[in-house]
C-alpha positions as CSV (number, residue, x, y, z in Angstrom):
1,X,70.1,174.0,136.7
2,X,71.4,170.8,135.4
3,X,72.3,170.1,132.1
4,X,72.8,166.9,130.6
5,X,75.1,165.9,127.3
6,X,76.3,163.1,125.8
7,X,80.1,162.4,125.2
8,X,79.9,163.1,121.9
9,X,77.6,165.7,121.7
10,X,80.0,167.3,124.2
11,X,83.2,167.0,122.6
12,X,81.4,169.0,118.8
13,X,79.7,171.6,121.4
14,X,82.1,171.8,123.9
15,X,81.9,176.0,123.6
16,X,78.5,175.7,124.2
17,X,78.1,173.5,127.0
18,X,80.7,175.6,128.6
19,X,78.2,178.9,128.5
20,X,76.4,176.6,130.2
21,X,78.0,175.9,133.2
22,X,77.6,179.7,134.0
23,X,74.2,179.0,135.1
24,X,74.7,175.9,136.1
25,X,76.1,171.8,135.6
26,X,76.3,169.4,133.2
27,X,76.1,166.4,133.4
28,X,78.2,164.6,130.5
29,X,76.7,160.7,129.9
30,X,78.7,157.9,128.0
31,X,76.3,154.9,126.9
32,X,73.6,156.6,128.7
33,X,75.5,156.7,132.2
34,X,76.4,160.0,134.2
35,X,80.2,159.4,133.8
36,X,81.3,163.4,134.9
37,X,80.0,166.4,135.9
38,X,81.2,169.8,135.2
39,X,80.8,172.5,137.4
40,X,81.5,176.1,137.5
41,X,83.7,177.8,140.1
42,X,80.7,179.2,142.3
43,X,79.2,175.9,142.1
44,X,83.0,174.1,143.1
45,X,83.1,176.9,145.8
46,X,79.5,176.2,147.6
47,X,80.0,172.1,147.1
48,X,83.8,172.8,149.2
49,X,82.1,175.0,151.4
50,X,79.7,172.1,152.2
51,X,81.9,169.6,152.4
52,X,84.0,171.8,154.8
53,X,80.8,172.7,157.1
54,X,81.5,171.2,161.3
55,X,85.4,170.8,160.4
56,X,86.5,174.6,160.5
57,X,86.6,175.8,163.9
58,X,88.3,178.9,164.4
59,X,85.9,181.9,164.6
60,X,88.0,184.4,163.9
61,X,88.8,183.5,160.1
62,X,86.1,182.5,157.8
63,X,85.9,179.3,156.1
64,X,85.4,181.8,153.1
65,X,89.1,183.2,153.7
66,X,90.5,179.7,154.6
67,X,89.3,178.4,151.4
68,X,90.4,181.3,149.5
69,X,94.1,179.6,150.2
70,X,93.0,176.6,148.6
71,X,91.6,177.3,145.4
């Protein structure tokens, strides 16, 4: 699920909004533009893994594994 939060509002409920990335993102707006977005680690993970899809080809280690190394 997406959340969405302005600059300031993030900054005096930044405790909050990071709870929030747990089941989710948040999307952190400046002047009512989308100028971040913060993720959690599973999130990171899957968005990497995508990225990473067709460019891994050895079989006999995982992309999981090889990632592992990375993050």
């Amino acid at each position: 699920m997406t959340y969405s939060a302005s600059a300031t509002e993030l900054k005096q409920n930044l405790s909050y909004y990071l709870s929030l990335v747990s089941d989710g993102m948040v999307s952190i707006t400046k002047n009512g533009k989308t100028v971040a977005l913060l993720v959690g680690p599973e999130i990171r993970k899957q968005i990497a893994m995508k990225s990473l899809k067709g460019i891994l080809s050895d079989e006999t280690v995982s992309p999981e594994d090889r990632l592992e190394k990375y993050l």
